[in-house]
Structures are given as structure tokens and as C-alpha cells.
C-alpha positions as CSV (number, residue, x, y, z in Angstrom):
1,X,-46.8,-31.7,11.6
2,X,-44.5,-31.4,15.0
3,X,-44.8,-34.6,17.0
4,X,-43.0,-35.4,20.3
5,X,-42.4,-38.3,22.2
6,X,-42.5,-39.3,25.9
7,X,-41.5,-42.6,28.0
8,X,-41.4,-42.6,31.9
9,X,-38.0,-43.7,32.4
10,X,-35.0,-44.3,29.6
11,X,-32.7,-46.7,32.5
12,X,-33.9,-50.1,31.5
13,X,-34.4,-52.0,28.3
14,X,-37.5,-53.8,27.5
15,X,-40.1,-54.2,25.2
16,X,-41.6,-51.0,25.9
17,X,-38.3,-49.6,25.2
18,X,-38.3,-51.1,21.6
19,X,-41.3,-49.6,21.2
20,X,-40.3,-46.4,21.6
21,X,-37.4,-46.9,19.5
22,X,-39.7,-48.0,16.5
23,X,-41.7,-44.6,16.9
24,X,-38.8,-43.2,16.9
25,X,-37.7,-44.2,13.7
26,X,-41.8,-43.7,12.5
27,X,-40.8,-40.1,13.6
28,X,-37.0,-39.3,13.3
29,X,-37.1,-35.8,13.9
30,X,-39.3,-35.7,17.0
31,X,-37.6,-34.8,20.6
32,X,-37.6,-37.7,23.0
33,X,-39.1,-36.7,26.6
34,X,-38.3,-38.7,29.5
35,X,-38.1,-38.2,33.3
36,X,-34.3,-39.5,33.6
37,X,-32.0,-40.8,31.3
38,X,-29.5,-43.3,32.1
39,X,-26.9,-43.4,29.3
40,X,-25.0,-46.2,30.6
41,X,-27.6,-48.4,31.2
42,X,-29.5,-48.4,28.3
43,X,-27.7,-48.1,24.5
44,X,-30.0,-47.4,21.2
45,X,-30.5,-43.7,22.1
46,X,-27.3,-42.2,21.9
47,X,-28.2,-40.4,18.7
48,X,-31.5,-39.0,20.0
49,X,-32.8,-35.6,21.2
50,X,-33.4,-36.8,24.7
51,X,-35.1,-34.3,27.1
52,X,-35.1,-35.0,31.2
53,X,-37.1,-33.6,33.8
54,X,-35.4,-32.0,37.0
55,X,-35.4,-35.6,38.4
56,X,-32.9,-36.2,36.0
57,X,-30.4,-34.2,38.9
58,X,-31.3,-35.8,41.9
59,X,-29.4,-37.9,43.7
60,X,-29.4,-41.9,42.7
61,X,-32.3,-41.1,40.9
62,X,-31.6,-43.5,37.7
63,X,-30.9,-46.4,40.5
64,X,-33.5,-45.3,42.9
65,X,-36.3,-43.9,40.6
66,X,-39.3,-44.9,43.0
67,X,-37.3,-42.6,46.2
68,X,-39.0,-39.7,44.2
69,X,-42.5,-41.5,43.6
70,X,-44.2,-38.1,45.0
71,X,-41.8,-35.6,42.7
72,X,-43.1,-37.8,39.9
73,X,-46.5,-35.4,39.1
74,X,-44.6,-32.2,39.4
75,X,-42.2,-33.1,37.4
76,X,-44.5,-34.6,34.7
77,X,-46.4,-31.1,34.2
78,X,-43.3,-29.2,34.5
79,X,-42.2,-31.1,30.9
80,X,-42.7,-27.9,28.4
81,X,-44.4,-29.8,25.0
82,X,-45.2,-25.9,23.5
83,X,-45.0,-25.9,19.7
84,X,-46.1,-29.0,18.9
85,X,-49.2,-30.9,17.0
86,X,-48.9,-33.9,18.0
87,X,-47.8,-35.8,21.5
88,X,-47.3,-39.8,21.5
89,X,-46.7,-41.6,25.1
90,X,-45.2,-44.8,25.6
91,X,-46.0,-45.6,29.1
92,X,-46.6,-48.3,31.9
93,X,-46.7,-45.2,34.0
94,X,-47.1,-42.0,34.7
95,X,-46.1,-40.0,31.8
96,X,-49.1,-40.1,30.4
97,X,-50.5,-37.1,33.0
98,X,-48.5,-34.2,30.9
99,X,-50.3,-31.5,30.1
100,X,-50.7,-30.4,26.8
101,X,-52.4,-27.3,24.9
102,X,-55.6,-27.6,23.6
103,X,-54.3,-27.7,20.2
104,X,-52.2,-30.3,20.4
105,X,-53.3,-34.4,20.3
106,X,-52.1,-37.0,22.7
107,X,-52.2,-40.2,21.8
108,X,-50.8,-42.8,24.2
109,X,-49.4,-45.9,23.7
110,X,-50.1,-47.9,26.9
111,X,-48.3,-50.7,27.8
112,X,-50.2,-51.3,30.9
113,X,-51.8,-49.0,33.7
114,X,-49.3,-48.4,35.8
115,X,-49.2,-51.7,37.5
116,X,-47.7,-50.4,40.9
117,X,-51.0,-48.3,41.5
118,X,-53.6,-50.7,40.5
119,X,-53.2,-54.3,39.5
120,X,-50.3,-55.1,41.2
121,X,-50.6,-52.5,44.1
122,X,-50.5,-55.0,47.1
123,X,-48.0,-56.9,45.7
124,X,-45.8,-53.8,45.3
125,X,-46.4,-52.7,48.9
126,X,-45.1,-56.2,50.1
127,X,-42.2,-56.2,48.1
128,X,-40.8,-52.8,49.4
129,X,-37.1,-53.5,50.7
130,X,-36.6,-50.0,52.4
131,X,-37.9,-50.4,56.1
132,X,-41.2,-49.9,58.3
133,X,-40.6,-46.5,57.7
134,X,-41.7,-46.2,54.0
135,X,-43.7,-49.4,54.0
136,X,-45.9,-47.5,56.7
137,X,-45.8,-44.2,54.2
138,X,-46.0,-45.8,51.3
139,X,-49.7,-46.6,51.1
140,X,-51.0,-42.9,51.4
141,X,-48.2,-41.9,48.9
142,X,-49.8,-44.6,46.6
143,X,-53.5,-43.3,47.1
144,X,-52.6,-39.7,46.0
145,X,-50.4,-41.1,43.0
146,X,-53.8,-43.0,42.1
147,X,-56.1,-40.2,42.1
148,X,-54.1,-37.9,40.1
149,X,-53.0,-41.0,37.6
150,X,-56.7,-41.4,37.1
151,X,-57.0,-37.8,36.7
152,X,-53.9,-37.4,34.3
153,X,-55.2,-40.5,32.2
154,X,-58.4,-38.3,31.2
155,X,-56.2,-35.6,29.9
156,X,-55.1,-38.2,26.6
157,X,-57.3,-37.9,23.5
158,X,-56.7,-41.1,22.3
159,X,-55.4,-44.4,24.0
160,X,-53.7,-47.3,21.8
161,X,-53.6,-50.7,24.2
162,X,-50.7,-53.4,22.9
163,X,-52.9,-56.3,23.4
164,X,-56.8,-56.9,24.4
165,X,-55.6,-57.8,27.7
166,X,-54.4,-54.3,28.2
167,X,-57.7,-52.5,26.8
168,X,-59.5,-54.2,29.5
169,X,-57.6,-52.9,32.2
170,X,-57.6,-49.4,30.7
171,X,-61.5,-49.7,30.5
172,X,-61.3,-51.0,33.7
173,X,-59.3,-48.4,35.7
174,X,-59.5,-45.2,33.6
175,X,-62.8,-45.9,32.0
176,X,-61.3,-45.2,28.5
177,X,-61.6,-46.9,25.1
178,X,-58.7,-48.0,23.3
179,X,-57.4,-49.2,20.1
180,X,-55.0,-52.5,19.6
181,X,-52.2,-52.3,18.1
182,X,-49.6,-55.1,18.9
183,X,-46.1,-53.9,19.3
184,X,-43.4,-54.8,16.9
185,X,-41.4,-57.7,17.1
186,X,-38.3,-57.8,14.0
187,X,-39.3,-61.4,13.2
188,X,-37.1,-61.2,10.3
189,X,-33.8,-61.5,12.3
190,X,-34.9,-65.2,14.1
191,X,-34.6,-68.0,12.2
192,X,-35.4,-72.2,12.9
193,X,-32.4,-74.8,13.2
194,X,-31.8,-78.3,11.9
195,X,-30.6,-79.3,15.3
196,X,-32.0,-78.7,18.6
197,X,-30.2,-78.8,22.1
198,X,-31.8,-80.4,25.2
199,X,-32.5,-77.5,27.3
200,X,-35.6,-75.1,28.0
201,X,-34.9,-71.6,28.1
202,X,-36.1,-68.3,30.1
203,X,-35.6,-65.1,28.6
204,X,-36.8,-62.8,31.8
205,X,-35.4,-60.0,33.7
206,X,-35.3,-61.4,36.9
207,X,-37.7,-59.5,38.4
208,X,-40.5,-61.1,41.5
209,X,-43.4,-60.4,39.2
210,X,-41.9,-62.7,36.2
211,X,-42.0,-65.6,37.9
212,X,-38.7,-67.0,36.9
213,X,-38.7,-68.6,41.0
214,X,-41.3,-70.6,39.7
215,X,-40.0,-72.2,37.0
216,X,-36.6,-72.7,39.4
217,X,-38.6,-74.6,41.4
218,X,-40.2,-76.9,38.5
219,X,-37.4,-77.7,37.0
220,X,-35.0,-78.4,40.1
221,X,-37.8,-81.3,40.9
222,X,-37.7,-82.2,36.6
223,X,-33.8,-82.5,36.9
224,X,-33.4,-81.4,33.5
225,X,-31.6,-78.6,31.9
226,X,-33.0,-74.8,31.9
227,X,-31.0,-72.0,30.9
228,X,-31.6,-68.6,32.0
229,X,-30.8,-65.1,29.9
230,X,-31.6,-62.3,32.0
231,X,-30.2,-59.8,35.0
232,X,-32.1,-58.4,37.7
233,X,-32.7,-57.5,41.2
234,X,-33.5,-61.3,42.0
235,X,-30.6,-63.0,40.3
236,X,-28.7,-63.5,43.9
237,X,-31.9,-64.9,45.5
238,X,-32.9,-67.0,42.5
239,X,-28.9,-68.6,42.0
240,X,-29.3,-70.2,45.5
241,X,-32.4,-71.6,44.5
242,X,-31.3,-73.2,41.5
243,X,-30.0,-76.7,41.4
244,X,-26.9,-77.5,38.7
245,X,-29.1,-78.5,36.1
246,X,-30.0,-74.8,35.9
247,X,-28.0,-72.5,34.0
248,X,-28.0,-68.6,34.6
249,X,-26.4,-66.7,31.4
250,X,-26.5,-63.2,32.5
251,X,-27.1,-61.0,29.7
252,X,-26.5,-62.2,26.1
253,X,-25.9,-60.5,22.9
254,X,-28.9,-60.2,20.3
255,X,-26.9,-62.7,18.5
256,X,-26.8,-65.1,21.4
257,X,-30.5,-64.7,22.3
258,X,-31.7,-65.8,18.9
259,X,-28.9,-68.7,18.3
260,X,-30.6,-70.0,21.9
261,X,-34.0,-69.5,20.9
262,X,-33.7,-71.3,17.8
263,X,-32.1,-74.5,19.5
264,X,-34.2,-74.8,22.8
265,X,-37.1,-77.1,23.6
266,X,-39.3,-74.7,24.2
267,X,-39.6,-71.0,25.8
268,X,-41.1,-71.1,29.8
269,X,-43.2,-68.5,30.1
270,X,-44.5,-68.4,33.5
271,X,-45.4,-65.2,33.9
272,X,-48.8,-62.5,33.3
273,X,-47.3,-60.8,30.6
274,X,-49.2,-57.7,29.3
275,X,-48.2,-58.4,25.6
276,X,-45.0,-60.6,25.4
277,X,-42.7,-59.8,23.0
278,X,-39.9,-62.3,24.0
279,X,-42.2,-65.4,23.1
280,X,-43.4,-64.3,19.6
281,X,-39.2,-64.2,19.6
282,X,-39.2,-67.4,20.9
283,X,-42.2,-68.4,17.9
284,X,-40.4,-66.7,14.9
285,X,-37.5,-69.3,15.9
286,X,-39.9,-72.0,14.9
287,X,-39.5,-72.6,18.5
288,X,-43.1,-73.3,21.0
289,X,-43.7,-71.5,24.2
290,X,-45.5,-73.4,27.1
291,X,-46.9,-70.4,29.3
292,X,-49.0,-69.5,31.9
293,X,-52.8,-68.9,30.5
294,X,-53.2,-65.0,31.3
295,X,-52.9,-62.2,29.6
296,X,-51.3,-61.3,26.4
297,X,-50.0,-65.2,26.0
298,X,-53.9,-65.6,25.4
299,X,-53.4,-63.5,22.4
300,X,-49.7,-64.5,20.7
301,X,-49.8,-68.7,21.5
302,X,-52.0,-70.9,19.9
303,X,-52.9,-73.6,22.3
304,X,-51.7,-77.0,20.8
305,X,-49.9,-74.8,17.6
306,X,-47.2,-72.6,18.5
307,X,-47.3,-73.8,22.2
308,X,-49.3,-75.5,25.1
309,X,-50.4,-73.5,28.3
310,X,-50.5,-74.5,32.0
311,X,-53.7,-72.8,33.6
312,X,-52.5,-73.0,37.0
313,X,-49.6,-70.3,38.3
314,X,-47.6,-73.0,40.3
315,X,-44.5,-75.2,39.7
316,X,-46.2,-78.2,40.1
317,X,-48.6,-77.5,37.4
318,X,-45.7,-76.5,35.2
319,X,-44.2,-79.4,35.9
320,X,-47.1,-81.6,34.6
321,X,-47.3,-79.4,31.8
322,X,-43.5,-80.1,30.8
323,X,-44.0,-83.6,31.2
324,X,-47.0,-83.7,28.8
325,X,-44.8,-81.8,26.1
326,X,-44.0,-83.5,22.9
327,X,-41.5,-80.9,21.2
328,X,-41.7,-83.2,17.5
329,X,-45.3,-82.7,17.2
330,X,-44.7,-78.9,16.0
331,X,-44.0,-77.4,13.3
332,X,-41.4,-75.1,13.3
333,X,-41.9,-73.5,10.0
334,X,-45.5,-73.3,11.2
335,X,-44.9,-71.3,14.1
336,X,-42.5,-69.1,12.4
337,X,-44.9,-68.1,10.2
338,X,-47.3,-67.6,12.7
339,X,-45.0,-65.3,14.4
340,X,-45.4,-63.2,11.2
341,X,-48.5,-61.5,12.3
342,X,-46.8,-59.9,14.7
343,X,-43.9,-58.7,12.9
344,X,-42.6,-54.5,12.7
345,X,-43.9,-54.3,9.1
346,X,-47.9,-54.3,11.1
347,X,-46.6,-52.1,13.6
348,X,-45.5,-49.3,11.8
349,X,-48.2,-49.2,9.1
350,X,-51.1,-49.8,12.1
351,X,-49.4,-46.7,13.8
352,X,-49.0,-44.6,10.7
353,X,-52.9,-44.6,10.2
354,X,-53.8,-44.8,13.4
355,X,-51.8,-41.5,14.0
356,X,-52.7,-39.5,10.9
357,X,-56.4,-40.7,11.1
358,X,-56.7,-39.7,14.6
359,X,-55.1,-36.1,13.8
360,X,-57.5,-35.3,10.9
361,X,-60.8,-36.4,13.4
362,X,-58.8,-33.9,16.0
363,X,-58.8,-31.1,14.0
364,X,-61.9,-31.3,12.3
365,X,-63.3,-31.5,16.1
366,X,-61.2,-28.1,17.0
367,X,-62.8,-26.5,13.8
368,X,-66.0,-27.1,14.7
């Protein structure tokens, strides 16, 4: 059984990242298809058979991916998949729209529709930096990118959503069923503390649609301390916002993150998050999240358990929130475990049956 793998873009880590990585161990041997890969930017492949598309060659393209927004079809079904039984997607894209041979099942792993086309489409528009020029452009690029991405999505055989949240919108914008399967998080490597610090903590790329402004704002009127791990295209813009109490820490090692997490109040997580990996992190510290009631928080925190939510996406309700929060009344050996529900053990197992039952049902179908 030949399988091979596809991601939209290796130049950023994230939790879709890990994911990958984790069917890449489920499937050591299988090639790694990508449309640009950024070796310096992101570590953890180095020993993988990584394929790129011809946008690998063009000019900023690892920087500057969305320039080639209307290359991005083309260069999808140019990706040659020949020879093998079995294709897996990890997307929040595009990839998804390779074509395969008939022979051959594709199973995707969808993070989320691609957000830029559908659920986040205006906000995308309005965040555009380049100039009239493309922002005036940019809306019929989009509405060709959307047909064919609702074309391409009917080409998969089989969709796998990483949280409930996410089937919706698949239903929702593809009109496809999916399976759930969460992805992994290695709760074995956080552990709880005997001693906790004073500070709340964001673990966020610092990105417009996380939200992180948000929590600047809450916490600059709470006057207490916040620490901040993360990079990102906002950090400039977000630094002059912050007041001193507010600590930015750049990027940490994994063995910073987890020493953090396991010592902080809580985890702020004011963001929609289609899964969230970083605050079952936060949980198998022993440590509770207080986030924003949408998506896949809805699904990881238990209200009142392993965290509290805020139901209203503004700093002043955050604010009330922190206020309200007790961090002695929980458990942290409850939350870690929890956590466990979630941990790789399920993920790897889940996608092991998934996959093999999925290819028996395919070709008993083709034999028929």
C-alpha cells in the first residue's frame, strides 16, 4: 500500500504542521507534497522526502505565498501522485483540489475550509496591506479561487474534520460529510507544578485573526501581568499597544513553553480556534483556559472544569471574565487528566482505522 502526503505550504509551524508530522511518522516511507518548502523557517522535516511545486522557484514566494494566489490551481494539478493507492491531505487550503487517478483514495484531513475564501473572506479582503491596486483585484481573484475550491473539494473520497466545529463548515461550504478525529496533542511531555507564578499567558502567533489585541487591551485596563510567546506579522503593532505589565517573549523553546504553562494562572484564549491544540497544552499542565465560547474551545474546555469561557468577543467582557476567576477552585490533576482524551495515543490509532477501513470500502467499491 503506496500512500502520499500533501500540506499547502511547509513555511510556518503550527498545529496543522504537527499534524502532518504525526502522519508522517503513521507513514514513514510516504513522499511529502507541498507547494513551497521553506527550510529555514520551519525545522522537523529536514529528514523527509519533501516534493514542491514550480511555485517553489518564484520569486519571494515562501515570504509572499498569497502574490501567487491565482498560480495556486495550476500548480496543485500539475503535482504528479501516479503510482500510488492512497493520498492523505492536511489542509486549511487548497491542496485538497489535486487530482488523482481513479484508483487511488484521497482522504483529507481538513483543518478548516480554507478560511480566506469563505468564513473569513471579508475580513481577509480588509486586511490586505498591498495597495488599491490588489484590494480592487482581489475580490474577483477570490470568486474564481472559490468556485474551483468548491469544485476541487468534490474530487476527495473521504473527508476527516479535527473538531465538530469544522464538520459543520465543511457541510456547510462543500456539502460533504466528514469524520472527527481530534488531532494529536503529546500530553505526556506537560506536566503540573507545586508553585504557580502570577501572570496569565498567551501562546498565539500574533496574527489579526487571534485576537491577541484583544486581550492587550484587557489586561492594560486589569494592570496585571500577561506574558506573551509568539511571533508574527502584528508583534510591532501589538508592542505599542501593550502597557509594562505585559510581557512579549518572542518565541520560546518547547521546553520554555511547557515550564510557562505549568506555572501560569491560566491560558487566554481569545480567539475562534478551529480545534486548539495550544490550550489542551495549556490543560495537560493542570493549568485552566478562560476562552472565548466558539469553536473548537466548545469541544476541549469544560465550562467550570478545565476552564471558564467569556461569550462575548470583547476586552471588556474578558475583563469581567478574569475578574470572576478563582484559579484555587481547580484541579490540576483533574484537568490533566482531562487533557488525556486528546492525547497522540487517540490520534494515531483513530487514523490507523480510519485509513485502512476507508481503503477496503474503496476498493470493494472499484470491484464492483
Amino acid at each position: 500500500m503506496k500512500v502520499a502526503l500533501l500540506h499547502d505550504y511547509l513555511n510556518q509551524a503550527g498545529g496543522a504542521e504537527r499534524v502532518l508530522l504525526a502522519l508522517a511518522e503513521l507513514f514513514p516511507d510516504a513522499p511529502i507534497h507541498t507547494l513551497i518548502h521553506d527550510k529555514k523557517r520551519l525545522l522537523g522535516f529536514e529528514n523527509k522526502n519533501i516534493k514542491t511545486s514550480f511555485l517553489q522557484k518564484m520569486p519571494f514566494s515562501s515570504s509572499h505565498i498569497r502574490w501567487y494566489l491565482p498560480l495556486m490551481p495550476s500548480a496543485i494539478e500539475q503535482l504528479d501522485l501516479s503510482g500510488h493507492d492512497i493520498v492523505i491531505s492536511s489542509t486549511s487550503a487548497l491542496i485538497k483540489g489535486v487530482i488523482t487517478h481513479p484508483q487511488t483514495l484521497h482522504i483529507c484531513y481538513c483543518h478548516t475550509p480554507t478560511r480566506y475564501l469563505w468564513s473569513e473572506a471579508h475580513q481577509y479582503h480588509k486586511e490586505i496591506k498591498e495597495g488599491k491596486i490588489v484590494k480592487n483585484f482581489l475580490p474577483y481573484i477570490l470568486n474564481n479561487l472559490r468556485l474551483w475550491d468548491q469544485v476541487a473539494a468534490q474530487r476527495v473520497n473521504y473527508f476527516i474534520a479535527n473538531s465538530n466545529f469544522i464538520a459543520q463548515r465543511i457541510k456547510n461550504y462543500y456539502n460533504r460529510e466528514s469524520a472527527v478525529i481530534y488531532p494529536p496533542v503529546d500530553t505526556e511531555n506537560f506536566y503540573t507544578s507545586n508553585e504557580l507564578g502570577d501572570y496569565y499567558l498567551i501562546i498565539s502567533r500574533l496574527k489579526p485573526y487571534k485576537k491577541v489585541n484583544l486581550a492587550i487591551q484587557a489586561f492594560n485596563k486589569l494592570n496585571i501581568p500577561l506574558k506573551i510567546i509568539g511571533i508574527g506579522e502584528e508583534e510591532k503593532k501589538l508592542k505599542k499597544m501593550a502597557k509594562p505589565n505585559i510581557e512579549f517573549l518572542g518565541a520560546v523553546s518547547e521546553e520554555e513553553k511547557r515550564s510557562y504553562l505549568s506555572r501560569c494562572l491560566a491560558l487566554i484564549h481569545p480567539q475562534t480556534e478551529d480545534f486548539g491544540i495550544t490550550a489542551v497544552e495549556a490543560m495537560a499542565s493542570g493549568r485552566p483556559v478562560i476562552a472565548y465560547a466558539e469553536g473548537g474551545s466548545l469541544e476541549t474546555v469544560v465550562n467550570g472544569e478545565s476552564g471558564i469561557f467569556f461569550n462575548e468577543q470583547s476586552w471588556e467582557a474578558l475583563i469581567d471574565t478574569v475578574i470572576k476567576f478563582k484559579p484555587q477552585e481547580f484541579d490540576p490533576h483533574a484537568i490533566k487528566n482531562h487533557a488525556e482524551k486528546f492525547n497522540s495515543k487517540n490520534f494515531y490509532q483513530q487514523i490507523k482505522n480510519f485509513v485502512d477501513k476507508s481503503y477496503q470500502k474503496f476498493k470493494n467499491n472499484n470491484n464492483t
